[in-house]
DRENLOKE-26961 format. One record per residue (C-alpha): y, x, z. Coordinates in steps of 0.5 Angstrom, whole numbers. Each point is the difference from the previous one (the first is absolute). Layout:
N
R,Y,X,Z
...
***
This chain:
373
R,35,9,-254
R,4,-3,-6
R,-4,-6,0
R,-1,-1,8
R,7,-6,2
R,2,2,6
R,1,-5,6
R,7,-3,1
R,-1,4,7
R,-2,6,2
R,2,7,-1
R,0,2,-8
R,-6,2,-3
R,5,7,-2
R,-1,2,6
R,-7,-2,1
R,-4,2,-6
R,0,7,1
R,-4,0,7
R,-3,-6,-3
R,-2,-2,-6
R,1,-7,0
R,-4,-4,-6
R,1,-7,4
R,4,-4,4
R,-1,-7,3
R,4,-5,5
R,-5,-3,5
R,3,-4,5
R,7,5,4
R,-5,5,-2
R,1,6,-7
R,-6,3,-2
R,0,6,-5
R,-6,2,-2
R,0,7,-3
R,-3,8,1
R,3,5,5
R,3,6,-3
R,0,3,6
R,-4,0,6
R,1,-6,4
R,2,2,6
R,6,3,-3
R,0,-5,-5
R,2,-6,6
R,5,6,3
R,3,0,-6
R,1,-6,-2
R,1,-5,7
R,7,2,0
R,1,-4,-7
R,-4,-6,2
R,4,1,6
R,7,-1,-2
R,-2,-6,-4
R,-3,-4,5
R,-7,2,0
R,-6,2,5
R,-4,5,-5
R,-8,1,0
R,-5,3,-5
R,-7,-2,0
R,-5,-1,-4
R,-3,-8,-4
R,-5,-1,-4
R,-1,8,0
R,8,1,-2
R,4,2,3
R,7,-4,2
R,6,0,3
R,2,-6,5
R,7,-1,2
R,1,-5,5
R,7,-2,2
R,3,3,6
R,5,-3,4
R,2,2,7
R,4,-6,2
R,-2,-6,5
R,-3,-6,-6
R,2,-7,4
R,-1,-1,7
R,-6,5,3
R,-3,-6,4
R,-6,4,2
R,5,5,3
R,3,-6,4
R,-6,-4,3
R,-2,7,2
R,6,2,4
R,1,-7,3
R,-7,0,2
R,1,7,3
R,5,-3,3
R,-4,-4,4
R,-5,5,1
R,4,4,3
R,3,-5,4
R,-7,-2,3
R,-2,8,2
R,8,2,2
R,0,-7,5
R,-7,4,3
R,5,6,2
R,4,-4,4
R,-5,-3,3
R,1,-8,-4
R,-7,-3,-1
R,2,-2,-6
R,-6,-6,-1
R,2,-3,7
R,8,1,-2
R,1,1,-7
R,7,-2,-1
R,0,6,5
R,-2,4,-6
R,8,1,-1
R,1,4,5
R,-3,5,-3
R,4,2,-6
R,3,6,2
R,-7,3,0
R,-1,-4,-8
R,6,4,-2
R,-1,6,3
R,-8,0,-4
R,3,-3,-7
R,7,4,0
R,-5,6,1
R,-4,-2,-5
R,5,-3,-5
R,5,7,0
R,-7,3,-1
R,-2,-3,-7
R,7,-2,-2
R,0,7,-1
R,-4,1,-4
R,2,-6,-4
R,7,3,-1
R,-2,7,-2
R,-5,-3,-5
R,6,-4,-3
R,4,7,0
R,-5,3,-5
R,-2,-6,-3
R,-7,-2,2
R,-3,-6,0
R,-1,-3,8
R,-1,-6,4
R,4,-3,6
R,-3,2,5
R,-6,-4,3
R,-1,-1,8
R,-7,-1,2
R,0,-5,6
R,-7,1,3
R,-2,-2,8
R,1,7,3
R,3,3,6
R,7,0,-5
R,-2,-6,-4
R,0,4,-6
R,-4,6,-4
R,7,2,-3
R,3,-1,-7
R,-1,4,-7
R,3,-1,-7
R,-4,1,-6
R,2,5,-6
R,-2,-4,-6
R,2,6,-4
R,-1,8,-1
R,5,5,3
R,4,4,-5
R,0,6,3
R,-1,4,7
R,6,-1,1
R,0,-7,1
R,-7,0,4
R,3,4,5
R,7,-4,1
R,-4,-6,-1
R,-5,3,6
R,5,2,5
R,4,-5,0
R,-4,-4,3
R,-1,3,6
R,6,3,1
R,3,-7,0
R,-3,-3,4
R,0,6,5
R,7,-1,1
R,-1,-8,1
R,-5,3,6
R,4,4,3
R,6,-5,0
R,-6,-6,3
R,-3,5,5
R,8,2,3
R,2,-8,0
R,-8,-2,3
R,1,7,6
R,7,-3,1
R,-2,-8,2
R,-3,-2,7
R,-7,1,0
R,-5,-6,1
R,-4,-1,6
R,-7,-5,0
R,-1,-5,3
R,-2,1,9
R,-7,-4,-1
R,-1,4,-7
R,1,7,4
R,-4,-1,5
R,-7,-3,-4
R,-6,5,0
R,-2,-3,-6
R,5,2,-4
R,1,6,-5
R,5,5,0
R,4,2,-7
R,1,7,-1
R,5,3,-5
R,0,6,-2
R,7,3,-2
R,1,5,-4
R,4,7,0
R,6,-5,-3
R,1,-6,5
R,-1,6,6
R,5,4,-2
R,5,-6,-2
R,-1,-3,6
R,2,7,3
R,6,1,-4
R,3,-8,3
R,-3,1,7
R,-4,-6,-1
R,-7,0,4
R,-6,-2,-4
R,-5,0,6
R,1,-4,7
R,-3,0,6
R,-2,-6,0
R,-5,-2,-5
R,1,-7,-1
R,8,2,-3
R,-1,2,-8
R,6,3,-5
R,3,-6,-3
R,-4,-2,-6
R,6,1,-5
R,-2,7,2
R,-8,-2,-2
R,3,0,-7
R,3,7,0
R,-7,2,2
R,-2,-4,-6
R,4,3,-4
R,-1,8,2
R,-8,-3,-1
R,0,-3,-7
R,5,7,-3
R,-5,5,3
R,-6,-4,-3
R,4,-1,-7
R,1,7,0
R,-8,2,0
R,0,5,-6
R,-5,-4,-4
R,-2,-4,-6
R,7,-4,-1
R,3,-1,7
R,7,3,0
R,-2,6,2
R,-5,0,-6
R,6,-1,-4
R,4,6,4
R,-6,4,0
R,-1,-1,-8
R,7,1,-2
R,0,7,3
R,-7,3,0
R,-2,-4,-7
R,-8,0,-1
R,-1,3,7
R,2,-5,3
R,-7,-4,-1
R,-4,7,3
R,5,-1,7
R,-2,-7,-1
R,-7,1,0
R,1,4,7
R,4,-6,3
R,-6,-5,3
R,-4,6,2
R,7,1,4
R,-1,-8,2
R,-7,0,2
R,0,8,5
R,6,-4,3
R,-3,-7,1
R,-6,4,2
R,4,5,4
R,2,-6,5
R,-5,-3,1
R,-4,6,2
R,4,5,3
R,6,-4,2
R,-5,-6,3
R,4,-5,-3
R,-3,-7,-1
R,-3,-2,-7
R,6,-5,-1
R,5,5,2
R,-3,5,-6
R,-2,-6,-6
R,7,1,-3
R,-1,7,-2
R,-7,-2,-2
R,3,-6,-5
R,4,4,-2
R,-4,6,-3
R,-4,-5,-3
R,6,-3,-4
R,1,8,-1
R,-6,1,-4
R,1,-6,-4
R,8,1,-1
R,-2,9,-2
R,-6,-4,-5
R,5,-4,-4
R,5,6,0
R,8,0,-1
R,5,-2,-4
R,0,5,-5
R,8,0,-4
R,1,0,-8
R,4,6,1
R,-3,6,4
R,6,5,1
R,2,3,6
R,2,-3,6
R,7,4,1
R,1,4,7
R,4,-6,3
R,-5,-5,0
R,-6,5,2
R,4,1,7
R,2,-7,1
R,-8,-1,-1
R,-2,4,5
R,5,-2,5
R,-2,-7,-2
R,-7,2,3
R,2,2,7
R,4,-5,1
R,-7,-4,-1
R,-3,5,4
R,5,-2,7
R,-2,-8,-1
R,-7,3,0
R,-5,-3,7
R,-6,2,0
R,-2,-7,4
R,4,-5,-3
R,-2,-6,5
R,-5,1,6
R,-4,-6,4
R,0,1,7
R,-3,-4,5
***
């Protein structure tokens, strides 16, 4: 170790020679590589020494090159570098999306009126608050323990919402179950308060009515939501109706983001692979998270199944399921997010979990969105 310079960065080599016997060092680019032989086995090896590479600033994986074996050390930052214009074209561009879907709600045909696309902005907010609150979340927990994370992109795609929800990317691993948990609940737990706030400002606005010439079309197709346990009971606890007599009258579309939002935490907290409810599910029950998950397309594809032979539901009205056990099985294959450091989750954070699923469980519908003619 004597003859090996340590670079100007990084922990000391004190601290790593004991667990790694380093004989090299290099410099290659942002990167510090140490070339050297494990002491112990590697998976304790990177336990131990990540929290050093840590505290000066470094990402740390061992590996192997050219049949050695090496530690690499990138930098590890978790703050926002420049302006994320990725982050802003996206947003704006969901902005619009959601503005030419939401327009639809009120019953604008935004082609034949496209400056009447603003109209629809209570909707947007709705769907982009929910949405928003969601990942943002995430993001400040991430922050709070220190792991590297994107802002949020917003995904504008031509749908029913004009959009197919958000994500941040995690660019760097979980120090502990702790942090995979926090990071995990938060999310949901967030943008289920945002929701609920949405769904009782939509439940408390006037309702849309469509157009007579509309209403009286035989040829047209009815949009049928299902609503979950949630909504029902908020619009019980205000006295704020969501079904009428006449069909041609709709809740107002601030109410449609609610319903989203209800929707995207539900599906989130699947306990797969790494959604949030992978995440939550790994924090507490550790490697038998990945033989729950294993269950959970089969789950999917009884109840895609179940609905469309039994219910006698359309083929339409069940795809979302069968979609979705598909994702399953690629989500379980990848598997989850496994933490640096695997202690126990504390008694707490077990119950707040729990919680946190059946909170999931009252914005399930077993049919989302149903076509009638």
């Amino acid at each position: 170790m004597d003859d090996v310079d340590a670079p100007d960065a990084g922990p000391p080599l004190e601290t790593i020679d004991p667990l790694f016997s380093v004989y090299d060092t290099r410099v290659d680019g942002d990167e510090l590589v140490y070339y050297g032989d494990p002491m112990v086995a590697p998976e304790p090896l990177m336990r131990r020494l990540w929290p050093a590479f840590r505290d000066a600033g470094y990402e740390a994986q061992l590996t192997m090159r050219h049949g050695e074996y090496v530690i690499v050390a990138t930098p590890h930052t978790t703050g926002i570098d420049g302006i994320p214009w990725t982050n802003v074209v996206l947003f704006v561009a969901t902005v619009l999306s959601t503005l030419f879907a939401g327009a639809q709600w009120y019953y604008i045909d935004p082609i034949a009126n496209p400056l009447e696309m603003r109209h629809a902005w209570p909707f947007t907010v709705a769907i982009l608050g929910v949405l928003g609150v969601h990942e943002m979340g995430h993001y400040v927990m991430s922050r709070y323990h220190r792991v590297d994370a994107s802002l949020p992109y917003f995904l504008p795609v031509p749908t029913l919402i004009g959009t197919m929800g958000a994500v941040i990317s995690i660019k760097s691993r979980m120090p502990d179950r702790k942090a995979l948990f926090d990071i995990g609940v938060a999310g949901p737990l967030a943008g289920l308060i945002a929701t609920v706030v949405v769904t009782i400002v939509g439940l408390h606005l006037d309702p849309v009515t469509a157009p007579a010439g509309l209403a009286n079309d035989p040829n047209a197709i009815e949009l049928r939501l299902g609503y979950p346990p949630l909504l029902e009971l908020l619009a019980a606890a205000f006295d704020q109706p969501l079904y009428r007599d006449d069909p041609a009258t709709v809740v107002n579309p601030v109410v449609i983001g609610g319903w989203v939002g209800m929707f995207v935490t539900f599906l989130n907290l699947i306990p797969v692979g790494q959604l949030d409810g992978g995440h939550i599910l790994r924090a507490i029950t550790r490697e038998y998270q990945e033989t729950i998950a294993s269950l959970i397309p089969g789950v999917l594809f009884a109840l895609a199944g179940y609905l469309y032979y039994v219910a006698d539901y359309s083929g339409q009205s069940v795809f979302v399921w069968f979609l979705w056990g598909l994702i399953a099985v690629y989500l379980a294959h990848v598997g989850p997010a496994r933490p640096v450091n695997d202690e126990r989750l504390g008694t707490g954070r077990v119950v707040l979990g729990l919680v946190t699923f059946g909170l999931g469980l009252l914005c399930f519908m077993p049919v989302p969105i149903e076509l009638v003619g």
